[in-house]
mmJSON file of the N, C-alpha and C atoms, coordinates in Angstrom:
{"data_MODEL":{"atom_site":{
"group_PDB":["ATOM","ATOM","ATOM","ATOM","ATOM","ATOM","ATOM","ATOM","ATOM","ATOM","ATOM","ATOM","ATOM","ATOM","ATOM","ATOM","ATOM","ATOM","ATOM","ATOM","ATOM","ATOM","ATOM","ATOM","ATOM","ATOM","ATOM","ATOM","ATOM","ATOM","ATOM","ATOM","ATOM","ATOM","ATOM","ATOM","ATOM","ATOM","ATOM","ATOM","ATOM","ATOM","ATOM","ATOM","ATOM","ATOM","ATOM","ATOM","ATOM","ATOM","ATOM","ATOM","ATOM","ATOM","ATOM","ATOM","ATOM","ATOM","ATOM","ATOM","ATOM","ATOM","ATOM","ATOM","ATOM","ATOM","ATOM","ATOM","ATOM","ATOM","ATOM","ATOM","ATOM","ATOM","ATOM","ATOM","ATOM","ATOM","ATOM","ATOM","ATOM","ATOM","ATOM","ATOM","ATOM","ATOM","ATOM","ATOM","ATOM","ATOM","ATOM","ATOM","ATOM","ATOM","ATOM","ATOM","ATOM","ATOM","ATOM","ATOM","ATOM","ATOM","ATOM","ATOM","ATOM","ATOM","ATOM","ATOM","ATOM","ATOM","ATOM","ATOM","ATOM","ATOM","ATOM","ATOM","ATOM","ATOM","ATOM","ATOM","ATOM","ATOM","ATOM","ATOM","ATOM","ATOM","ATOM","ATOM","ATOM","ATOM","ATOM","ATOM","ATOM","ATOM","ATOM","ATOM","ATOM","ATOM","ATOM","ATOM","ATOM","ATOM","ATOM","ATOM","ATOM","ATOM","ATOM","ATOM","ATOM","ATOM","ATOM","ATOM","ATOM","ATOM","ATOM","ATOM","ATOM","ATOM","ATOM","ATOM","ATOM","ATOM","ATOM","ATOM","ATOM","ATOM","ATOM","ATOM","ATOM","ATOM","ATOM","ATOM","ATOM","ATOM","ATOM","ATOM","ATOM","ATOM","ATOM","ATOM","ATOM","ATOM","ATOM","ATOM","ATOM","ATOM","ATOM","ATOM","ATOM","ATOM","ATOM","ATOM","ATOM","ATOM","ATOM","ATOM","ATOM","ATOM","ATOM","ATOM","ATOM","ATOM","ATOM","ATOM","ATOM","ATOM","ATOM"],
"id":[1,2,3,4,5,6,7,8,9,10,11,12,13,14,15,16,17,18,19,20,21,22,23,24,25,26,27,28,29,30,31,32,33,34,35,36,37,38,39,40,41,42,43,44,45,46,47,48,49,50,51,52,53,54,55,56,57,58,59,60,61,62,63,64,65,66,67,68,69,70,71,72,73,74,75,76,77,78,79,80,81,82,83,84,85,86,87,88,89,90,91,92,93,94,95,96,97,98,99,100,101,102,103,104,105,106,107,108,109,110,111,112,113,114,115,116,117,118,119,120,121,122,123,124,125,126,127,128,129,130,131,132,133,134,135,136,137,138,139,140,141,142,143,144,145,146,147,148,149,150,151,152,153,154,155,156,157,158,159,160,161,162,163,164,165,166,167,168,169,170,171,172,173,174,175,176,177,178,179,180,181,182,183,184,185,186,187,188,189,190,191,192,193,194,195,196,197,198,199,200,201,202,203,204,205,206,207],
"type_symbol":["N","C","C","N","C","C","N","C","C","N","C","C","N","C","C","N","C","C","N","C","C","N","C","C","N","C","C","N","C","C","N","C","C","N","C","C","N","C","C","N","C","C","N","C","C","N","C","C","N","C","C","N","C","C","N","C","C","N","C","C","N","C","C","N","C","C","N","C","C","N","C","C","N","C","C","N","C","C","N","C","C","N","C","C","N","C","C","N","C","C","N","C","C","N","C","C","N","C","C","N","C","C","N","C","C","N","C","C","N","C","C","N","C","C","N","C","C","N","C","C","N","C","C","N","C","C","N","C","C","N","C","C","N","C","C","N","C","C","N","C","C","N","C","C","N","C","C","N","C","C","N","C","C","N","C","C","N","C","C","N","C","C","N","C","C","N","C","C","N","C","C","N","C","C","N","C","C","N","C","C","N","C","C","N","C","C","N","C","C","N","C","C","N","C","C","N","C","C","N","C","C","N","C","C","N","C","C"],
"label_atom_id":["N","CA","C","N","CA","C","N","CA","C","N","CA","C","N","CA","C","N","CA","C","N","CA","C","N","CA","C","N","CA","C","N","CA","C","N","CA","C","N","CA","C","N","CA","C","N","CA","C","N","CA","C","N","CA","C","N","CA","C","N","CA","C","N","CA","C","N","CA","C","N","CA","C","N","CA","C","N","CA","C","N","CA","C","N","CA","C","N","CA","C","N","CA","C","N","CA","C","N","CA","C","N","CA","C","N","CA","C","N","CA","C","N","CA","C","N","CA","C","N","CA","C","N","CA","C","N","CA","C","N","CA","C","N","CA","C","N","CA","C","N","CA","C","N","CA","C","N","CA","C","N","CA","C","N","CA","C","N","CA","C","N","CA","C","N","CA","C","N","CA","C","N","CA","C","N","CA","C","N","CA","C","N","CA","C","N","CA","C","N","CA","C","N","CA","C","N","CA","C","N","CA","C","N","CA","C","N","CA","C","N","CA","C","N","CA","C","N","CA","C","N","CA","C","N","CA","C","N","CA","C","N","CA","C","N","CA","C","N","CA","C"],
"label_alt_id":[null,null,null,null,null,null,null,null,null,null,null,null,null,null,null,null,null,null,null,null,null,null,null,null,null,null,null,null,null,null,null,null,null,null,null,null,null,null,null,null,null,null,null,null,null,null,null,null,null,null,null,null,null,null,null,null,null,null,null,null,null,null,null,null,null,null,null,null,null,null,null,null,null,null,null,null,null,null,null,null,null,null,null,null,null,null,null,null,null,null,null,null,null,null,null,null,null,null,null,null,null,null,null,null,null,null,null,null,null,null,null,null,null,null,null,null,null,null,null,null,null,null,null,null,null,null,null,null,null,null,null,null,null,null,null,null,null,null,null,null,null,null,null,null,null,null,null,null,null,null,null,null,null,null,null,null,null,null,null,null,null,null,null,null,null,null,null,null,null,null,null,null,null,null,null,null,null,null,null,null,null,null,null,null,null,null,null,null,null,null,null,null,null,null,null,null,null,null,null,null,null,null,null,null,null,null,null],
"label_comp_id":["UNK","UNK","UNK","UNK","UNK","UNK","UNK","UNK","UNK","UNK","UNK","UNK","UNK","UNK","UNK","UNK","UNK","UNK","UNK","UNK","UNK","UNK","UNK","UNK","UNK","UNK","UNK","UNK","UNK","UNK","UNK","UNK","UNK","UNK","UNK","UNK","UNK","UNK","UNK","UNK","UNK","UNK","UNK","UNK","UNK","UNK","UNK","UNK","UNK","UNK","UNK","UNK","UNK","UNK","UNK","UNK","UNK","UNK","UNK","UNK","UNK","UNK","UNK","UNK","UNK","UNK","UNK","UNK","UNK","UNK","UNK","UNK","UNK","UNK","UNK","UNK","UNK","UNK","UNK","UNK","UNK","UNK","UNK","UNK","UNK","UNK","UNK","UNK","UNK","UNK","UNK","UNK","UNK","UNK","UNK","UNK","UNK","UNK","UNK","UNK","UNK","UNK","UNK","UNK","UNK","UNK","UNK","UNK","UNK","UNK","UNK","UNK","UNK","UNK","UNK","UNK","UNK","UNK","UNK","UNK","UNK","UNK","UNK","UNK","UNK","UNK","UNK","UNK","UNK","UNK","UNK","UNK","UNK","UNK","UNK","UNK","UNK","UNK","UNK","UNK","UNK","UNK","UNK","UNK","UNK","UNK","UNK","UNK","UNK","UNK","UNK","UNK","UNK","UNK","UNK","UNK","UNK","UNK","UNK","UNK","UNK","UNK","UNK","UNK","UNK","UNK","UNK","UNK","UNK","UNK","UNK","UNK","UNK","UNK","UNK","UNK","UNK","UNK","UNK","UNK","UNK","UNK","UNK","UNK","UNK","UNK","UNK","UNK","UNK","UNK","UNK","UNK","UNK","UNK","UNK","UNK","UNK","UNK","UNK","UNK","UNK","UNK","UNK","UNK","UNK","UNK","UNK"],
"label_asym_id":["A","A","A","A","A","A","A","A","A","A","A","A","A","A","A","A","A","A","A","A","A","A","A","A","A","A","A","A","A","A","A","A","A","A","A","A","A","A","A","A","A","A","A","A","A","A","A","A","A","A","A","A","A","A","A","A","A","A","A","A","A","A","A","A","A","A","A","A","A","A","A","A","A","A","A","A","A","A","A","A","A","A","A","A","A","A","A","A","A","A","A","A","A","A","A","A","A","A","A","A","A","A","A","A","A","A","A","A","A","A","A","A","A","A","A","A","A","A","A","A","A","A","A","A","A","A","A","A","A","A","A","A","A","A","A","A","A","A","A","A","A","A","A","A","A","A","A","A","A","A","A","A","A","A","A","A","A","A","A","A","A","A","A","A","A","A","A","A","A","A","A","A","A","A","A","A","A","A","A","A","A","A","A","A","A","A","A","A","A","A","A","A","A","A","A","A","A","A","A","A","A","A","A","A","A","A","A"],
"label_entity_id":["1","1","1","1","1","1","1","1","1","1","1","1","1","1","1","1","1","1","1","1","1","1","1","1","1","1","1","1","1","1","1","1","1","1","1","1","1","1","1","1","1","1","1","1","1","1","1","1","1","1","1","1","1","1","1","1","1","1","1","1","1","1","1","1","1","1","1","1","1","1","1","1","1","1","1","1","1","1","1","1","1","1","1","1","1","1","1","1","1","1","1","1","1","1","1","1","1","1","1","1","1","1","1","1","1","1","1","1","1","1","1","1","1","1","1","1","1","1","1","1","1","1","1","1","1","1","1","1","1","1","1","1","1","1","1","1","1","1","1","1","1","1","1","1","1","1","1","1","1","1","1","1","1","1","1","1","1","1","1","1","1","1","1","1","1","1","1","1","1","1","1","1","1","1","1","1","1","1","1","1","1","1","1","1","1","1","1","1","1","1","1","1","1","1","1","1","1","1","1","1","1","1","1","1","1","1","1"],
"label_seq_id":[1,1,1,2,2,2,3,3,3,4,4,4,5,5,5,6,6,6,7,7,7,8,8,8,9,9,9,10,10,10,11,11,11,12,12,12,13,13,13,14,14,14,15,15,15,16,16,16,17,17,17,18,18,18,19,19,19,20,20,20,21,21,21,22,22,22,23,23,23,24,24,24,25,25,25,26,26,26,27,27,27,28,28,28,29,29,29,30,30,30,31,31,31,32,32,32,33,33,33,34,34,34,35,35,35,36,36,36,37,37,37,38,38,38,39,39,39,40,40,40,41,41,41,42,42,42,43,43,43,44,44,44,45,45,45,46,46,46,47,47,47,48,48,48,49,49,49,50,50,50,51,51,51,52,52,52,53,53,53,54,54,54,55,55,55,56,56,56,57,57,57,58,58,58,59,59,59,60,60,60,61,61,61,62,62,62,63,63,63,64,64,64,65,65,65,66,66,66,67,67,67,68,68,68,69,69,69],
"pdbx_PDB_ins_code":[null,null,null,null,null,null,null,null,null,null,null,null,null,null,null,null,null,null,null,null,null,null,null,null,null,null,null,null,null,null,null,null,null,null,null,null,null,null,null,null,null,null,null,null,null,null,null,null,null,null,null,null,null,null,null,null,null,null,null,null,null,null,null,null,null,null,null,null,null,null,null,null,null,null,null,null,null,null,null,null,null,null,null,null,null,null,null,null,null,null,null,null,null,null,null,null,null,null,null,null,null,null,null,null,null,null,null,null,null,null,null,null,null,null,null,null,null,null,null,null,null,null,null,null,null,null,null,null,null,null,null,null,null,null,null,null,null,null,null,null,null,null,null,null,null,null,null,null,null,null,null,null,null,null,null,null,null,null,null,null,null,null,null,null,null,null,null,null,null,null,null,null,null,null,null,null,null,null,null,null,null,null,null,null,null,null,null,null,null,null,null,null,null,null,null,null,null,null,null,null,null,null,null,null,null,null,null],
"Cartn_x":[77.729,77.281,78.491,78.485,79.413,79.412,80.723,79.981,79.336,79.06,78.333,77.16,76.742,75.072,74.392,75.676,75.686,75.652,75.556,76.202,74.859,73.584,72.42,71.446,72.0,71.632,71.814,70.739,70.75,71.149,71.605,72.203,71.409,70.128,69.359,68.861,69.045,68.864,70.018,71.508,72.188,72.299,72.088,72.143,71.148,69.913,69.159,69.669,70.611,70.746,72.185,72.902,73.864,73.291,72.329,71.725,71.31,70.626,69.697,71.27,72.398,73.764,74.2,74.511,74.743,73.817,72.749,72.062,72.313,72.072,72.789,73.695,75.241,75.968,76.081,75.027,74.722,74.004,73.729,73.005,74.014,74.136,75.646,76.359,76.74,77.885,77.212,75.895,75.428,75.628,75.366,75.271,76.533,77.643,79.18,79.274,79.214,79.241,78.491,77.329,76.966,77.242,78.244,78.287,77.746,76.491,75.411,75.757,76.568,77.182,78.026,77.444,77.448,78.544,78.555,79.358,79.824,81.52,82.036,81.647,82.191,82.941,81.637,80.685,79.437,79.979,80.398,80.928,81.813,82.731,84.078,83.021,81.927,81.638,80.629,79.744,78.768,79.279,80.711,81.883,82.055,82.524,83.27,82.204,80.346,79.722,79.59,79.814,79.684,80.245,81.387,82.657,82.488,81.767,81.583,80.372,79.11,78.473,78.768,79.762,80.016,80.692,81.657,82.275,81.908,80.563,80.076,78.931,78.388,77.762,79.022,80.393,81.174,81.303,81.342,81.469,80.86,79.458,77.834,77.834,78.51,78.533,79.848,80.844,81.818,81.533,80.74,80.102,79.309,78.106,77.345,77.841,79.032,79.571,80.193,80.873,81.833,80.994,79.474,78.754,78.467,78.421,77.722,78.512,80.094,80.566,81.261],
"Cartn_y":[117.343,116.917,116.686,116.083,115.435,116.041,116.916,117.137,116.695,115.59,114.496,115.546,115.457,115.778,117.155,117.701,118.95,118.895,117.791,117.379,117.806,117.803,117.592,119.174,119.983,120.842,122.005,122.996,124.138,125.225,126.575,127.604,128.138,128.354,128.996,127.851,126.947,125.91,125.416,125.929,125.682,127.042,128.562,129.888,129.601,128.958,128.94,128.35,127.044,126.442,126.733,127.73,128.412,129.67,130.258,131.523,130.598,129.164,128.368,128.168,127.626,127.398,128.587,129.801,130.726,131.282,131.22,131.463,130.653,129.343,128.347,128.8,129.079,129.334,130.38,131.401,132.756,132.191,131.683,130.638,130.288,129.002,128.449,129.489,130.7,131.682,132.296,132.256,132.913,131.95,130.866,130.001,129.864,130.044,129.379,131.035,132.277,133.505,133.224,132.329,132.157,131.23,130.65,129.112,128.285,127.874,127.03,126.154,126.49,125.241,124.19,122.93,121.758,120.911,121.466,120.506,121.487,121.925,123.173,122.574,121.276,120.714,120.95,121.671,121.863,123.131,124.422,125.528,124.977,124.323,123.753,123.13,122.078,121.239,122.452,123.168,124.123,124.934,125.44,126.719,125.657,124.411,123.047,123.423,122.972,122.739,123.958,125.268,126.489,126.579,126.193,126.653,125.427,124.16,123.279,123.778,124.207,124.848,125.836,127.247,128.201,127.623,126.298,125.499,125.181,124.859,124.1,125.235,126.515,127.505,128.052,128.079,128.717,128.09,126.373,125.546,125.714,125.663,126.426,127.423,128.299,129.582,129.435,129.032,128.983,127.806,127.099,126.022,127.061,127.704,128.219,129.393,130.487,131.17,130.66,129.401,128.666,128.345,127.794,127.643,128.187,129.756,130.9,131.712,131.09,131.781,130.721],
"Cartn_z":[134.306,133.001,132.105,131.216,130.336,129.003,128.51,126.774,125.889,125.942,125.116,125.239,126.664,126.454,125.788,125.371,125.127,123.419,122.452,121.07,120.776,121.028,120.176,120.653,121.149,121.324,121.22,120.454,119.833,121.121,119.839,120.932,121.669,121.486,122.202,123.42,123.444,124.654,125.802,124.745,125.8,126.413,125.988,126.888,127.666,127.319,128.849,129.639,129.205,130.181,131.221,130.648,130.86,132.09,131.563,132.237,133.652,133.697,135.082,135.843,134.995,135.76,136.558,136.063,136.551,137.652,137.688,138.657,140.064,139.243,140.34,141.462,140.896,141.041,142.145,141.831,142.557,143.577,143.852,144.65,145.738,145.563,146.088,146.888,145.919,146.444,147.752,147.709,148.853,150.165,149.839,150.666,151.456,150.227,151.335,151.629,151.608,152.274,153.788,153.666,155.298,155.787,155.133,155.908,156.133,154.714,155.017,153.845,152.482,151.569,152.619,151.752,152.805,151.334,150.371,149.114,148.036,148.746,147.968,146.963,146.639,145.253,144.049,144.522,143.516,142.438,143.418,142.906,142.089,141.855,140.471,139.308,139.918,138.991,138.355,138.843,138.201,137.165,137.758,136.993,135.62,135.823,134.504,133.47,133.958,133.178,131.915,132.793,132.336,130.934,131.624,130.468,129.162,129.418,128.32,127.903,128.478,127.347,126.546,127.116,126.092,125.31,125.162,124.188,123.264,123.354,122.729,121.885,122.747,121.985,120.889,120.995,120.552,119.146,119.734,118.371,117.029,117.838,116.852,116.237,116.759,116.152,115.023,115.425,114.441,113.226,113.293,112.545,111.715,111.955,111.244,110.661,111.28,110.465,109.271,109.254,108.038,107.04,107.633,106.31,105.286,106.098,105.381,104.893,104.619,103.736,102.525],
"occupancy":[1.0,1.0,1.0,1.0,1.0,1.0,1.0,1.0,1.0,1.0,1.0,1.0,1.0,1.0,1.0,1.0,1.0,1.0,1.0,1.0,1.0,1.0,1.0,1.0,1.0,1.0,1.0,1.0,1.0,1.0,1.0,1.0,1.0,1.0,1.0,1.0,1.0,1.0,1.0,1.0,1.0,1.0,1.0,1.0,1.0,1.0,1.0,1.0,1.0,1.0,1.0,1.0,1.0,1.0,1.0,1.0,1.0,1.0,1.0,1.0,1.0,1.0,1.0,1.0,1.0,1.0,1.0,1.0,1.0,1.0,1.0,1.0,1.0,1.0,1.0,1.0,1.0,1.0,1.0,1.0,1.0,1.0,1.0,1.0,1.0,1.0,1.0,1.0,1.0,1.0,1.0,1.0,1.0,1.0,1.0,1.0,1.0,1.0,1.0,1.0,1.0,1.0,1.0,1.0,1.0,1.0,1.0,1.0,1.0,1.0,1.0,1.0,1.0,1.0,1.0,1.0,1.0,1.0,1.0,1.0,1.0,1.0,1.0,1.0,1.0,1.0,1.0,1.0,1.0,1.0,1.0,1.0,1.0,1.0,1.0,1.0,1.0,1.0,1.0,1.0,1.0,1.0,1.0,1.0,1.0,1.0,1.0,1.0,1.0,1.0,1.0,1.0,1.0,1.0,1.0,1.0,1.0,1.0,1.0,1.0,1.0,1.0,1.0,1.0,1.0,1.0,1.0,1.0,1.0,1.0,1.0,1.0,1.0,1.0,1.0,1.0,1.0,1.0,1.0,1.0,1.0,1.0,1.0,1.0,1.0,1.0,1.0,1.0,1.0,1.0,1.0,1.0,1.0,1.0,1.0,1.0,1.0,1.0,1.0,1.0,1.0,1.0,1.0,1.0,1.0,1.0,1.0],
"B_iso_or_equiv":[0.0,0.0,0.0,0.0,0.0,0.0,0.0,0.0,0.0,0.0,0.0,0.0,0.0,0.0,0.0,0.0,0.0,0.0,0.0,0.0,0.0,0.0,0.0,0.0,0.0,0.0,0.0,0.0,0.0,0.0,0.0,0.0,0.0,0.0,0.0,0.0,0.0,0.0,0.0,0.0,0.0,0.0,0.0,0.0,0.0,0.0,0.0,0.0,0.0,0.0,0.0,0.0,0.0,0.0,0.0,0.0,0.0,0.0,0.0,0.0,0.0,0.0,0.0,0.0,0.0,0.0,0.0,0.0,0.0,0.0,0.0,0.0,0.0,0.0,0.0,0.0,0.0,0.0,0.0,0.0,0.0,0.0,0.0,0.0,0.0,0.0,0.0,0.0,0.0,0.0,0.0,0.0,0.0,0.0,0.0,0.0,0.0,0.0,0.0,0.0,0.0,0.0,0.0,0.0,0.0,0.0,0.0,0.0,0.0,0.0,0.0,0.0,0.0,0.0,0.0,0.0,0.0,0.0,0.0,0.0,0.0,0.0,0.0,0.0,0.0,0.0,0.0,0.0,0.0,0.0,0.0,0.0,0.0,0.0,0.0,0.0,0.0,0.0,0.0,0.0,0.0,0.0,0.0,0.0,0.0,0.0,0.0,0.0,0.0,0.0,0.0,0.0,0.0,0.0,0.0,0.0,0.0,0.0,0.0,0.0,0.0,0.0,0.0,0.0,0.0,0.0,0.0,0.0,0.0,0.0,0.0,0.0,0.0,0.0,0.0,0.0,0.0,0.0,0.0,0.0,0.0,0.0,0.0,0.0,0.0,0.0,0.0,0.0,0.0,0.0,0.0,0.0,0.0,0.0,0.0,0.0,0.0,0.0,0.0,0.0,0.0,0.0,0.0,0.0,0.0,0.0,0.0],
"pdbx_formal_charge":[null,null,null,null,null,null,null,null,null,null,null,null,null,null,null,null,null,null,null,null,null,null,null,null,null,null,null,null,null,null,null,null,null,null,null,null,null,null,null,null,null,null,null,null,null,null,null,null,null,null,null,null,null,null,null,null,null,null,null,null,null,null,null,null,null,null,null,null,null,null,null,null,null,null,null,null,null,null,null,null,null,null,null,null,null,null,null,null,null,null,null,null,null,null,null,null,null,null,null,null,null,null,null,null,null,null,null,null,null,null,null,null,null,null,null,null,null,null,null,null,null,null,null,null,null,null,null,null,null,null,null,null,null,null,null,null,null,null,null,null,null,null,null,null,null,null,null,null,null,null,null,null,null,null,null,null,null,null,null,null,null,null,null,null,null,null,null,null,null,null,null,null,null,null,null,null,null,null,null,null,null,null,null,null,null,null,null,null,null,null,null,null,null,null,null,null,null,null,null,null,null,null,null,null,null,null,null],
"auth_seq_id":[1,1,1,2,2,2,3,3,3,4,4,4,5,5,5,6,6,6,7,7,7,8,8,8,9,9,9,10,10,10,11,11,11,12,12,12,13,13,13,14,14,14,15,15,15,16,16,16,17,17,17,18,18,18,19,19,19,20,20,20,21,21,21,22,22,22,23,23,23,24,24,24,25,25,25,26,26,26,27,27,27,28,28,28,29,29,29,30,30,30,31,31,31,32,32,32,33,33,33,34,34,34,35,35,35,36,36,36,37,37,37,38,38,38,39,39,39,40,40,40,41,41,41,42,42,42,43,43,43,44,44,44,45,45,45,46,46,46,47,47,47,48,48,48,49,49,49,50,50,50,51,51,51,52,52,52,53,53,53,54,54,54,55,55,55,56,56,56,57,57,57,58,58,58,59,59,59,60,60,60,61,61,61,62,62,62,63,63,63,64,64,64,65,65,65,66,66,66,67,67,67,68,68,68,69,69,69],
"auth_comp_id":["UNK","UNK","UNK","UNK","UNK","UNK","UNK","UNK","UNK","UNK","UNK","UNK","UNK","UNK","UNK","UNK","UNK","UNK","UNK","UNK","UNK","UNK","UNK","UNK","UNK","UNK","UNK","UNK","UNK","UNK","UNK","UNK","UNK","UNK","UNK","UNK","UNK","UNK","UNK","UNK","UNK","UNK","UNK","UNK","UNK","UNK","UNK","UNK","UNK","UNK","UNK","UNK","UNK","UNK","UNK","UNK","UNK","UNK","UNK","UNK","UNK","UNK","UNK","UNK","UNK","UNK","UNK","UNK","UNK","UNK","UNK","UNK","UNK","UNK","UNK","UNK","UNK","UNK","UNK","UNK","UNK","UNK","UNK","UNK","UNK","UNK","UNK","UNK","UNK","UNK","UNK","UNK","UNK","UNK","UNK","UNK","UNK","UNK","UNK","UNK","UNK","UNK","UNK","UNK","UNK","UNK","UNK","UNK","UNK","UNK","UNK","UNK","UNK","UNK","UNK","UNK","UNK","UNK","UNK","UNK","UNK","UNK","UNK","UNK","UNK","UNK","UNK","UNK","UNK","UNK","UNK","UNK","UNK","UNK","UNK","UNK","UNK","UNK","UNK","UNK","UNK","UNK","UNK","UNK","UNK","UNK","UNK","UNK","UNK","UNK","UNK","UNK","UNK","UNK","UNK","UNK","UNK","UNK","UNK","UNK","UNK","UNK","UNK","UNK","UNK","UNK","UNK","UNK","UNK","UNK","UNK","UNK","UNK","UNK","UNK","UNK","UNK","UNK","UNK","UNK","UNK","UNK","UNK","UNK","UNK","UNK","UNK","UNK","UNK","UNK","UNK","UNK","UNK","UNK","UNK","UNK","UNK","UNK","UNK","UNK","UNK","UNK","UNK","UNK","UNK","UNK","UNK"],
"auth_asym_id":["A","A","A","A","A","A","A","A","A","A","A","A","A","A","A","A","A","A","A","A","A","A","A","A","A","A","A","A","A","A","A","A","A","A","A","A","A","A","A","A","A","A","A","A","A","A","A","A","A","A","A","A","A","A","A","A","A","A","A","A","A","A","A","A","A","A","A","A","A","A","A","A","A","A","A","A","A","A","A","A","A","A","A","A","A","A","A","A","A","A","A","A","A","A","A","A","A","A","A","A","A","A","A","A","A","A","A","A","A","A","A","A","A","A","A","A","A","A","A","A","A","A","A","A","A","A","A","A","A","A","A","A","A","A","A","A","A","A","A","A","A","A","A","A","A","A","A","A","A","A","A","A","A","A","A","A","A","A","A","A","A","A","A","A","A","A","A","A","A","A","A","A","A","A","A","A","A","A","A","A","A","A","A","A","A","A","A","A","A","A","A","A","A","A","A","A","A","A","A","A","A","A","A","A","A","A","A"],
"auth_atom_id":["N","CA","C","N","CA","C","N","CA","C","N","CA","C","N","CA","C","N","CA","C","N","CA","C","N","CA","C","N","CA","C","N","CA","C","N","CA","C","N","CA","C","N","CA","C","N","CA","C","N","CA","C","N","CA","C","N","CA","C","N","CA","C","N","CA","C","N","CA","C","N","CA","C","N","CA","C","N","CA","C","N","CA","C","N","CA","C","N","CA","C","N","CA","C","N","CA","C","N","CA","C","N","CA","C","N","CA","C","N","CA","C","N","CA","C","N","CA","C","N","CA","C","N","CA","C","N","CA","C","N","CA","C","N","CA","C","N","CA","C","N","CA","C","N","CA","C","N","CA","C","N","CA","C","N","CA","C","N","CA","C","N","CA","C","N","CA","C","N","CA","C","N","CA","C","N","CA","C","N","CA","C","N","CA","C","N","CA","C","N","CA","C","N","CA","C","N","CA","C","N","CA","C","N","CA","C","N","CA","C","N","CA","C","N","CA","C","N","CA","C","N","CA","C","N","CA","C","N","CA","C","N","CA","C","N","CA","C","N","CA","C"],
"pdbx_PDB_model_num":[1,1,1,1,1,1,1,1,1,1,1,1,1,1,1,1,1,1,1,1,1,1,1,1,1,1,1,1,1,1,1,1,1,1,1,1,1,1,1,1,1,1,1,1,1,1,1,1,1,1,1,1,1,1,1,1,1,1,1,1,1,1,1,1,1,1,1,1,1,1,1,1,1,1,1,1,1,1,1,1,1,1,1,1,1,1,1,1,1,1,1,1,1,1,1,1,1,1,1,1,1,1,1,1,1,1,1,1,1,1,1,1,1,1,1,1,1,1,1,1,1,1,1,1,1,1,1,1,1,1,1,1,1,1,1,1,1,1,1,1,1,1,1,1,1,1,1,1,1,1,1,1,1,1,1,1,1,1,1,1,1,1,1,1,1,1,1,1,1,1,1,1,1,1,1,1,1,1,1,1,1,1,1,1,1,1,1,1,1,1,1,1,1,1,1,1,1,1,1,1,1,1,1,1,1,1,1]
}}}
């Protein structure tokens, strides 16, 4: 996913969607532990998306703290 898609969406929608990634992820990890992941390159791109949503929850939060003072 691309940060863009991440511009119009509230915090409580991107932690869910953070919490479904991570699961993901836990997922995956099981899979290459048995040798049944067939496309490492998922584990980097899943970890990328991660880290651009807490970016972008981080943004939100530092946005709405500035207002409110």
């Amino acid at each position: 996913m691309k940060f863009s898609e991440f511009t119009d969406q509230t915090v409580v929608e991107l932690a869910t969607l953070s919490r479904e990634k991570r699961q993901e992820i836990f997922t995956l990890r099981l899979q290459q532990a048995s040798s049944q992941l067939e496309k490492p390159s998922q584990l980097r791109n899943l970890r990328r998306d991660i880290a651009r949503i807490e970016t972008r929850i981080s943004q939100l939060k530092k946005q709405a703290g500035g207002k409110a003072n």
